[in-house]
Each structure stands twice: as C-alpha cells, then as structure tokens.
C-alpha positions as CSV (number, residue, x, y, z in Angstrom):
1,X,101.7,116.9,111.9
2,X,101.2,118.5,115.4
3,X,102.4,115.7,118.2
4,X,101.2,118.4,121.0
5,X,97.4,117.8,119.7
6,X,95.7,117.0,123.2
7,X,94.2,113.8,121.5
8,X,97.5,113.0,120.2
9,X,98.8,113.2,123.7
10,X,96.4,111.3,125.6
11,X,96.6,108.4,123.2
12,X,100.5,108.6,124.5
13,X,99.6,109.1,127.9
14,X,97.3,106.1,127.9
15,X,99.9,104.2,126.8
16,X,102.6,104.8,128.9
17,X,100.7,104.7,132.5
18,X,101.0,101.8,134.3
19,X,97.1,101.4,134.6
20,X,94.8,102.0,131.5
21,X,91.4,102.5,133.3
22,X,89.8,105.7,134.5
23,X,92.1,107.8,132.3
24,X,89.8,108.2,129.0
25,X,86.5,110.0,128.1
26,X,84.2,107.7,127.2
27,X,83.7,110.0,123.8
28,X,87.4,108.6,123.5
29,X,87.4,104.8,124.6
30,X,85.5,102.1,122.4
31,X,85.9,98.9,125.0
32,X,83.9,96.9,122.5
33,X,84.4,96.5,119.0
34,X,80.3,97.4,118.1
35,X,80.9,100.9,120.2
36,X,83.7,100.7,117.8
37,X,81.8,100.8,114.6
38,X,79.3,102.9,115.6
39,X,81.7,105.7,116.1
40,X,83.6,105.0,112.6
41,X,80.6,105.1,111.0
42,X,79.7,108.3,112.8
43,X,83.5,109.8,112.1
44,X,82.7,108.9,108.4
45,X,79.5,110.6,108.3
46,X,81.7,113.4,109.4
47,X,84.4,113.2,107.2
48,X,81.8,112.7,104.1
49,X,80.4,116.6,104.4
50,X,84.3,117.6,104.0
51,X,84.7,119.2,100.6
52,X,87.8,118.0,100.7
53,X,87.5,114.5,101.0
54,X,84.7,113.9,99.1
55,X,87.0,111.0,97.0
56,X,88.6,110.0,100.0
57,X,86.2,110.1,102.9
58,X,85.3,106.5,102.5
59,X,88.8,105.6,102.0
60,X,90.2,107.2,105.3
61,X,86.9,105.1,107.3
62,X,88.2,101.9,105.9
63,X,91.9,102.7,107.0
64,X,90.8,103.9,110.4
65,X,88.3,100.7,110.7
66,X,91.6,98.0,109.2
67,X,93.8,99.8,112.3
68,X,91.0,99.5,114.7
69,X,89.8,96.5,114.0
70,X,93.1,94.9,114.3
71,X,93.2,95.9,117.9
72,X,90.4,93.5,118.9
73,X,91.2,90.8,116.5
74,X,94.8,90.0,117.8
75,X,94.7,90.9,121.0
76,X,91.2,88.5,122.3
77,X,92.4,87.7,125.8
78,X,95.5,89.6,126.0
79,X,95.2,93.0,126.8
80,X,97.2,94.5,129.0
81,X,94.5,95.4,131.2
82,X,91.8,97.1,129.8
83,X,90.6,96.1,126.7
84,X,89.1,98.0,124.0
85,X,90.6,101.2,121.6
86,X,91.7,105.0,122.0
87,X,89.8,106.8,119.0
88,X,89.6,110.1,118.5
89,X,89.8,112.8,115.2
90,X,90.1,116.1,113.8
91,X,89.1,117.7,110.4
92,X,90.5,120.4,111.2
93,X,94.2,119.5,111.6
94,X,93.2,116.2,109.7
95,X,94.3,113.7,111.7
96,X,92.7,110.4,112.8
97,X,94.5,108.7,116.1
98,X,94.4,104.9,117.4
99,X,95.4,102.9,119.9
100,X,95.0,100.0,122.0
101,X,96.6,98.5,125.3
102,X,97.5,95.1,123.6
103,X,100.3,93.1,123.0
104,X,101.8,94.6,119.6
105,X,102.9,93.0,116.7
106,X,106.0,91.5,117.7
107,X,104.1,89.4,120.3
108,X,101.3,88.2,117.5
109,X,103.3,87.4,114.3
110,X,106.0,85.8,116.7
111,X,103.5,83.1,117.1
112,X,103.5,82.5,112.8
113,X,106.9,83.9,112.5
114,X,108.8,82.9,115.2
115,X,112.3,84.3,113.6
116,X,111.1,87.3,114.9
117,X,113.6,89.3,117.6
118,X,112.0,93.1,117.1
119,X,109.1,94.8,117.1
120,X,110.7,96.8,113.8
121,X,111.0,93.5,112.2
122,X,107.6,92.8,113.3
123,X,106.2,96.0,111.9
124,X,108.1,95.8,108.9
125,X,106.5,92.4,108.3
126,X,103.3,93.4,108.8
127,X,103.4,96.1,106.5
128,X,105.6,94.6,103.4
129,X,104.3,90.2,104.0
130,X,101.2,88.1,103.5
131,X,101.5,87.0,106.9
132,X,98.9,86.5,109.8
133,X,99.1,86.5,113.3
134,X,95.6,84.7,113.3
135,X,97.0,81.5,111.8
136,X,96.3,79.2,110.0
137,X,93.6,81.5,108.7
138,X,94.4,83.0,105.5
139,X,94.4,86.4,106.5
140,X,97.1,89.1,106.5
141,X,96.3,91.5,104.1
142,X,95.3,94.6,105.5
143,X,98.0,96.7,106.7
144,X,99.5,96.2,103.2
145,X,95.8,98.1,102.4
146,X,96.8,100.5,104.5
147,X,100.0,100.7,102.7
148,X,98.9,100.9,99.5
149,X,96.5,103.6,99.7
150,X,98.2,105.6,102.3
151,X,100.5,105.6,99.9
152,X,98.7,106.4,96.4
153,X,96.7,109.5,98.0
154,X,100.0,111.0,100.3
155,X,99.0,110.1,103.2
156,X,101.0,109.7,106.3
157,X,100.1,107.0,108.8
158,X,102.6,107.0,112.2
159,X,102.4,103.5,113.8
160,X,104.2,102.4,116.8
161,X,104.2,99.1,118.7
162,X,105.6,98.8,121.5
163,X,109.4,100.1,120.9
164,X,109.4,100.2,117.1
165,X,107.5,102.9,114.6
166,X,107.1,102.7,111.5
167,X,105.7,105.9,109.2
168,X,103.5,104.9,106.1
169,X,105.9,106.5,102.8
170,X,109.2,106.8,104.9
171,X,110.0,103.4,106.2
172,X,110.9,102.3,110.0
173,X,112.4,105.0,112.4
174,X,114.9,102.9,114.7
175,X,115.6,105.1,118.2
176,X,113.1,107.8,117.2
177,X,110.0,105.7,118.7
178,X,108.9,105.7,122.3
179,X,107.9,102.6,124.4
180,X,104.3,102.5,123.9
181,X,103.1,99.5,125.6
182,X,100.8,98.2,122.7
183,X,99.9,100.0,119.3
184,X,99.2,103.0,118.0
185,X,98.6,104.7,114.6
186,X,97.9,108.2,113.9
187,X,96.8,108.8,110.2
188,X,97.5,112.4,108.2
189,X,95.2,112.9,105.7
C-alpha cells in the first residue's frame, strides 16, 4: 500500500492541522452525511464497471458506507471543528481512504465502557465486542462487518484514532501509529 498517495496524504494532513477548514476540495469533503451517500453511491457505480470486483464491488460500498457512516453517527455535536468526512478513492492503486475530525473511539465507547484507558483498547473493542457507543441502543455491530469481510476476501483496512491503529488481518500496531486527531481508515482492496 502506497502511504505517499496524495489522497492518502491529505487525509493525514487534515488531520494533523490545527484547523480543519479551507484545507479540502470539495470533490474531497462530504460535511453532510446525504453529500455522503451520494458520492458512495457514485464510487460504487465506479467500482461496479471494474472487472475485477464484480463479486466484491458492492461489498467494498458497504465497508466504505459502515466507516463513513460511523463518523456522523458518534460524533453529532462533537467535532473537533468542522464536521463532516475526508473521502476520496482509486481503482487504480485500489484503495478507498476515510476520515473525520471527531472525537475517536476512545472518547465514544468510554461513555459505555468506561474501563477504557487507550484508544488501542478502544479500537480493539470496537473491532472484537458487541458494544455501542450510542447506548442504550442495541447497536454495535458494524466494524466487526468490517472485520469479517475484510477478512474473508484479503482485504487490508488501516484504521487509526487518535494515537492507536489498528490494521484489519494483523491486529493493533502499538508506537507505529501517528496522532491523528480523530479517525481514519484506509481500505486495500
């Protein structure tokens, strides 16, 4: 996977400045989950005419949509400052990339789980437990989707919150992350 992919690197950028606005395309930035949609349901139009991923097209829009979706469902009234999600793709180099100025995970399962001290335990959780930040609704399921097919197709999804990382098939990478300042998720297809 190719870290020096201008998209790759603005999604970074983004999330280590200071100050969120003026820094993205607006190609780039969905600030509202319908703009959102629209433009997963456009990358899946895309990724539908690959020969490739003809079995998996569908598959990879329901990952990318469980990752962004996420961002606007825990993070209603928190952002950081500028609310909304960093989305950008390639069929070439097959990559999908992610990410939101939001709180992380550590900061929305603490309020279920309040055990909590790391944002690798927070990602861990997330990705192995039933467990919600949106509690008491009975929620909590996706990422282990995410998991679970990532998995059974060899994929490679790289997610980082905050401090911690966590790569889809290889388990959490302790010291190897950077300090992202909210959450993002590249995904290898």
């Amino acid at each position: 996977m190719d870290f020096k992919d201008i998209r790759i690197q603005k999604a970074f950028d983004w999330l280590e400045r200071d100050a969120g606005s003026d820094f993205l395309m607006p190609e780039e930035y969905c600030q509202t989950r319908d703009v959102f949609q629209a433009r997963l349901g456009s990358m899946i139009q895309v990724l539908e005419k690959e020969e490739l991923l003809k079995e998996t097209y569908a598959l990879l829009g329901a990952i990318a949509g469980e990752i962004g979706n996420n961002s606007f469902d825990h993070n209603m009234g928190s952002w950081r400052d500028v609310p909304g999600v960093y989305f950008s793709y390639d069929t070439k180099q097959r990559f999908i990339v992610l990410a939101d100025r939001g709180q992380g995970l550590l900061a929305t399962l603490k309020r279920v789980a309040p055990e909590l001290e790391t944002e690798n335990q927070a990602i861990e959780m997330a990705f192995t437990k039933v467990i919600s930040g949106r509690a008491p609704e009975r929620r909590g399921n996706g990422l282990k989707f995410v998991e679970g097919w990532v998995r059974k197709y060899g994929f490679k999804v790289y997610f980082y919150s905050n401090e911690g990382m966590y790569i889809v098939n290889q388990g959490l990478h302790a010291g190897e992350s950077r300090d992202v300042k909210g959450v993002l998720a590249i995904i290898n297809f």
